[in-house]
N, C-alpha and C positions, 0 to 999 in steps of 0.2 A: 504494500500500500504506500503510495507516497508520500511525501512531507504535504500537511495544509499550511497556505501561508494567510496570513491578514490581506485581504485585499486592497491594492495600491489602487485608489481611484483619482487618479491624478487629472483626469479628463473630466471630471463628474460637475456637471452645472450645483455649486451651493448657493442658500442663501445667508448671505454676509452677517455677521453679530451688529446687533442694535447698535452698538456706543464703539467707537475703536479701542475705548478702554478694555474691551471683551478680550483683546486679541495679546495683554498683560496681565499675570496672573500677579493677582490679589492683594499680594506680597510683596510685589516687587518693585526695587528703590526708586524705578521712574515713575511710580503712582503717587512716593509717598514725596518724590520734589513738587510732584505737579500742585498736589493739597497743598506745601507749606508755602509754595509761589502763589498760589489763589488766594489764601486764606491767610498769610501768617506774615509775609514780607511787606513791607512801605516800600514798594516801586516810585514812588512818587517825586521825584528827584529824576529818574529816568525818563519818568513820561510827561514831563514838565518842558522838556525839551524839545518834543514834538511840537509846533506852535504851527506851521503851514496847513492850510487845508488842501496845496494843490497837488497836483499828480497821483500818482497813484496812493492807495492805501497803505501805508507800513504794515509788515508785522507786529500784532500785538508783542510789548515789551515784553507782558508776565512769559508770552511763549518763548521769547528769543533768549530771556535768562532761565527758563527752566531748561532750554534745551543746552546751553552751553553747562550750565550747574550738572546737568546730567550727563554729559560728555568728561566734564572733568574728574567725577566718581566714579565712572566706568574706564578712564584710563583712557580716553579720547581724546585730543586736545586742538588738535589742527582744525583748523574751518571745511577744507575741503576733505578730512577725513569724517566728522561731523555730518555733511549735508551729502555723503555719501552713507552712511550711517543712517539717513532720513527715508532713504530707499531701500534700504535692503536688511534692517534693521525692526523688529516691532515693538520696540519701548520709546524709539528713536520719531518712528513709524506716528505713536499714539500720540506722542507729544505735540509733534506739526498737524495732526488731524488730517494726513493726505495731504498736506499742501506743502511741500518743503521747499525752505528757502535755498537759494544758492548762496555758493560757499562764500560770494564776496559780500552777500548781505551780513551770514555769519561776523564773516571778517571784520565787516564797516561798523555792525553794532559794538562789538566787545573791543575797538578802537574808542568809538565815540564815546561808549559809557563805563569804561575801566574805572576811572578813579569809582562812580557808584557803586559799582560790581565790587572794586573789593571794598567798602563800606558795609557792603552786607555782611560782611562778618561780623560782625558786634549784634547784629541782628540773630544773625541761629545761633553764638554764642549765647549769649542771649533767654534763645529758647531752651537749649542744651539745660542751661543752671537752672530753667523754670522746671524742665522734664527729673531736675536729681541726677544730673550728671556732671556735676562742678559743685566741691564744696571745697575747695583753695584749703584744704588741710597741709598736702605736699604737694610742690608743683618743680619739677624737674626741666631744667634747659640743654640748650643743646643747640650744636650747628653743623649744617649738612654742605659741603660743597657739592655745587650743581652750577653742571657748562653752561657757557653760555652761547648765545646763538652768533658764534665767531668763531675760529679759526687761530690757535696760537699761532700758527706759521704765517697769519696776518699780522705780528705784532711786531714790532722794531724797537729796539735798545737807542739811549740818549743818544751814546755814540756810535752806532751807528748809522742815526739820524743825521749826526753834523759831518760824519765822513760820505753819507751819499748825497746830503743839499750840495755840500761844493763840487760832488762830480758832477751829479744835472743838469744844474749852472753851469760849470763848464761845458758841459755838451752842447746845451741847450745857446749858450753865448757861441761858440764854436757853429752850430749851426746858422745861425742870423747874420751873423756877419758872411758865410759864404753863402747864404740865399742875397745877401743886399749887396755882395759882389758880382752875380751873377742877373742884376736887372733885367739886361740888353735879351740875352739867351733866353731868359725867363719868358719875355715880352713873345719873343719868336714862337716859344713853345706853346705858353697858355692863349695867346689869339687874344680874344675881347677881355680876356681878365687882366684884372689889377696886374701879375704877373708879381704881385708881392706875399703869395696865401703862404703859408706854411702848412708842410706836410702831416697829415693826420697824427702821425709817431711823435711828430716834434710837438705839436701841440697836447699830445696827452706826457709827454716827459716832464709840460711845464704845469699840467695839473697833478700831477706826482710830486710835484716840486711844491706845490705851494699847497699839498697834504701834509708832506713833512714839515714842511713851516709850522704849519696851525700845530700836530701833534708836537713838535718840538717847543714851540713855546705855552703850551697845556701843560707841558713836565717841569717847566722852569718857572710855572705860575704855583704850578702845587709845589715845588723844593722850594720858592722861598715863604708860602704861607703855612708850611709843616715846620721852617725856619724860627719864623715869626711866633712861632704858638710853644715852640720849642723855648725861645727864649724867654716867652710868658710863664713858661710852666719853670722854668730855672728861679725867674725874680721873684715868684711867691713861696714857693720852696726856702727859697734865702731869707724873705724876710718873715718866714714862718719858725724858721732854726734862729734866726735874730732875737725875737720873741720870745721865745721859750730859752733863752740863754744858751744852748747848747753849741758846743766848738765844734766846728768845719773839721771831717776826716776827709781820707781819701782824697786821691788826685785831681785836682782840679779838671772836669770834662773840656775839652775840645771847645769852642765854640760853635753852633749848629750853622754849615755850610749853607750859602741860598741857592748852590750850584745845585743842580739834579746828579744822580750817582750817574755813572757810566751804563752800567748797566740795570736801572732803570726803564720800562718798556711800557708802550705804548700802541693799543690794538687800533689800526683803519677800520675795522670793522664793525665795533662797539666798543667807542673806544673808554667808556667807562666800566669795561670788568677789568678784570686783573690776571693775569698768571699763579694759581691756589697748585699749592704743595696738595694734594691727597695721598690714599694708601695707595692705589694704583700707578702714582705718578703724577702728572704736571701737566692741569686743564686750563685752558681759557673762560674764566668762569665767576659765580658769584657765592657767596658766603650765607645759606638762607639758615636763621635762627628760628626757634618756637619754645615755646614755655607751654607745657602739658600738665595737665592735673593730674594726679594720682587716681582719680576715683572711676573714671572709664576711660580715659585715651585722648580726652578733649584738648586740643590747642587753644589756649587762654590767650597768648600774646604772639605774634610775630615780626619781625624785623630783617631788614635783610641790607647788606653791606660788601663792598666791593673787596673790604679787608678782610686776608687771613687769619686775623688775628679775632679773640671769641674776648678779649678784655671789654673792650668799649659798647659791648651788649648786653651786660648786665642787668645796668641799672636800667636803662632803656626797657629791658623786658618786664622788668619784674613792675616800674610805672607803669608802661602799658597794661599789664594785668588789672591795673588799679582804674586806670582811664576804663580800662571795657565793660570792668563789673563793678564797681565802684569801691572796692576793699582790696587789699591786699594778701597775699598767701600766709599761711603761719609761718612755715617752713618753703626751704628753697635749696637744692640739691643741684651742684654744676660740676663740671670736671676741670682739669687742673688748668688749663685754657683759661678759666675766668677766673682765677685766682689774681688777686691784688691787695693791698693794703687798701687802695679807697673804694672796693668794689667791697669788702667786709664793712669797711666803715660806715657805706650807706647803705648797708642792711642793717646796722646797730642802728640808723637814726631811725629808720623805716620798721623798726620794730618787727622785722624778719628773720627769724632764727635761721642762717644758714650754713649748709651742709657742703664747703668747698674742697673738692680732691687736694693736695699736697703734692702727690706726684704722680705717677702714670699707673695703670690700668690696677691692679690688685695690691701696690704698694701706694694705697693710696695717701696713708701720714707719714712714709717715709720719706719723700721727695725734699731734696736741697734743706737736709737736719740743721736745723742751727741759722737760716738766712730766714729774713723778709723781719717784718714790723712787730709787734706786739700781737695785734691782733690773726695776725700771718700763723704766729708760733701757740697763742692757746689753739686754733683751727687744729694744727698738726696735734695736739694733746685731746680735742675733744674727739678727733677721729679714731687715734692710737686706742685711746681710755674704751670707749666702745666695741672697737672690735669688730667684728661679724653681725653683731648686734645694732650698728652702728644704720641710722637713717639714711648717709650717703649709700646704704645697698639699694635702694629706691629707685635711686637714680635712670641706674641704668635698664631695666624693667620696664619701668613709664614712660621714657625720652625715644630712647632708641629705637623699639618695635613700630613706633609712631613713623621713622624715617624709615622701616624698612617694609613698610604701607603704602609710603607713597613712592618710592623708588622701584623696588620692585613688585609690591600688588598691583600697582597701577599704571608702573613704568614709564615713571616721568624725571623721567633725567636730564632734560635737557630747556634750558628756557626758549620760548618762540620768539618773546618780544628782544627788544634793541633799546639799552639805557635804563639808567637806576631806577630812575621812576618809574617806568611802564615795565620791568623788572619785578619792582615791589610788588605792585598790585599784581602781577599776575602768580608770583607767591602766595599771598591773600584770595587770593582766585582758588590756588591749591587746598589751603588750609580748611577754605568754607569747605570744598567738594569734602576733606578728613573727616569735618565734623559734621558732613551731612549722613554721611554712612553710618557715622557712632550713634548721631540722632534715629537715622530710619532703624536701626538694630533692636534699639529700646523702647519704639512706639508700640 
């Protein structure tokens, strides 16, 4: 007897489900953005901007942010992967209601209404603490390097900036003076033209040329105002040891050069990320921070910065906790990256108990025995005195799992946008889509 099979009626006339909602089962996370877009967000800032009544109709806003909000939590991110996703997708499918935008409408919205879009974070944040999923008991930070949408082999060194302007120039000098001795010839050749055009080469050598301009005095604007802040931060330092009486050790530092370092680099391409050290190696890329609660996975603060460095994010996080939900964490757990004397000191004013690594990975109160401030050296005793027992075990539990969510569950490693700003927000973009899955998990 042969095998029976289910029959394949791939040909069979149906009739369609009532609602396209029919065609998403019940459960699932593009139902429950669609409800908190109708029902729970203030678009109202977005749709404020519509003011024309001519040409054609826009895309309703609520649709066009649920659909990118739903793109972003499914690990979608491109516009034209998106409005491909519009068609051959059914979550994708229910959301546009059959009517899917093109990819450049995608595109044009989430240009035009970035800074809004990531403003909604405060917004499902927000929701998150009203749902019992943020009670700022421990809140753990952390920073992830993520490329940016550039090219390290687009980037150039100070000096080698100032050793190819003056070959350029010379090229480029070198070429105009035999185009402007060669008139007569010229005249013969080009007929009715001027006879004075330069050659397509020579004219993009001299917008090469006055690229490295711009990027070379970008680098000698920032070396003399990192100069400048440098010597700011020496004279209160000085008259702070003045004050308190205490004598001058150690050797007098350098004075801070206003020259840019030699090898100092600068991207064509975006030219505000930077060259970040990671474990893999050495990306053209940005520095994305988040502060995560303890209590489900939620991202309370984010920030995002072009430096490798996790110092100067601290305090910045742990305020903006306080800017989004209006209080501050008890506790606050970070790795040895944000250790400083005045990043402890403004968590003493801020009434934050916190939890800073000492030194690297498992030896965490051992790190550099005997250096840093006062406060520097009880940190390495409250950590030692603890043990295994000790609340910086937190840390890494709550921060990390959170980055390896969005890097690889969702496979975003890489930014679309070009520049700090539209950078930021499109981390912010990230973080909502985090905390919209923790939301939909717990409804």
């Amino acid at each position: 007897m042969s095998k029976h099979f289910r029959p394949w009626r791939i040909d069979q006339t149906q009739l369609l489900p009532a609602s396209v909602e029919d065609y998403v089962p019940a459960g699932h996370l593009s139902r429950f953005i669609v409800a908190l877009v109708r029902e729970s967000l203030d678009l109202g800032e977005i749709e404020a901007s519509y003011a024309s009544a001519l040409g054609q109709p826009p895309f309703d806003p609520a649709l066009m942010t649920a659909l990118l909000l739903n793109g972003y939590a499914s690990g979608i991110y491109s516009s034209r992967r998106i409005a491909k996703a519009c068609t051959e997708r059914a979550d994708f499918m229910m959301i546009v209601a059959g009517d899917p935008p093109d990819f450049r409408t995608i595109s044009d919205f989430r240009k035009r209404h970035l800074k809004a879009l990531a403003e909604l974070f405060v917004q499902v944040l927000r929701l998150a603490e009203t749902a019992g999923l943020v009670k700022l008991g421990h809140v753990a930070l952390d920073g992830t390097k993520i490329k940016a949408n550039a090219s390290k082999h687009k980037a150039m060194s100070y000096q080698r900036m100032k050793r190819r302007e003056a070959e350029l120039q010379a090229e480029v000098d070198r070429w105009l003076s035999a185009a402007e001795a060669a008139d007569a010839e010229e005249d013969a050749l080009y007929g009715s033209k001027r006879g004075d055009e330069l050659p397509g080469w020579v004219a993009d050598k001299q917008k090469r040329l006055a690229k490295i301009r711009d990027a070379k005095a970008a680098l000698e604007a920032e070396a003399k105002a990192a100069a400048e802040e440098e010597r700011r931060l020496r004279a209160a330092a000085e008259e702070k040891r003045v004050a308190e009486g205490r004598k001058k050790s150690g050797k007098t530092p350098k004075p801070p050069d206003d020259a840019p370092d030699p090898k100092s680099q600068k991207n064509f391409t975006d030219p505000e990320s930077r060259i970040l050290k990671t474990g893999d190696g050495f990306i053209q890329g940005y520095n994305a921070q988040a502060a995560v609660d303890g209590q489900a996975q939620i991202i309370v603060a984010h920030e995002l910065t072009p430096s490798t460095s996790d110092h100067g994010q601290f305090v910045p996080l742990v305020d903006g906790i306080e800017a989004n939900l209006g209080r501050r964490p008890k506790e606050a757990s970070a790795d040895a990256g944000y250790l400083s004397e005045a990043n402890l000191e403004a968590m003493v004013a801020r009434g934050v108990k916190a939890y800073v690594a000492c030194g690297r990975a498992k030896r965490a109160a051992e790190g550099g025995r005997g250096a840093g401030g006062p406060l520097t050296q009880a940190m390495r005793r409250r950590l030692k005195r603890a043990g295994w027992r000790s609340r910086y075990r937190l840390r890494k539990q709550i921060v990390e799992p959170v980055f390896g969510q969005i890097k690889q569950g969702r496979g975003f490693r890489q930014f679309l946008l070009r520049g700090v700003e539209n950078v930021r927000a499109e981390w912010a973009l990230i973080c909502i889509a985090h905390n919209l899955t923790k939301l939909a998990k717990a409804a």
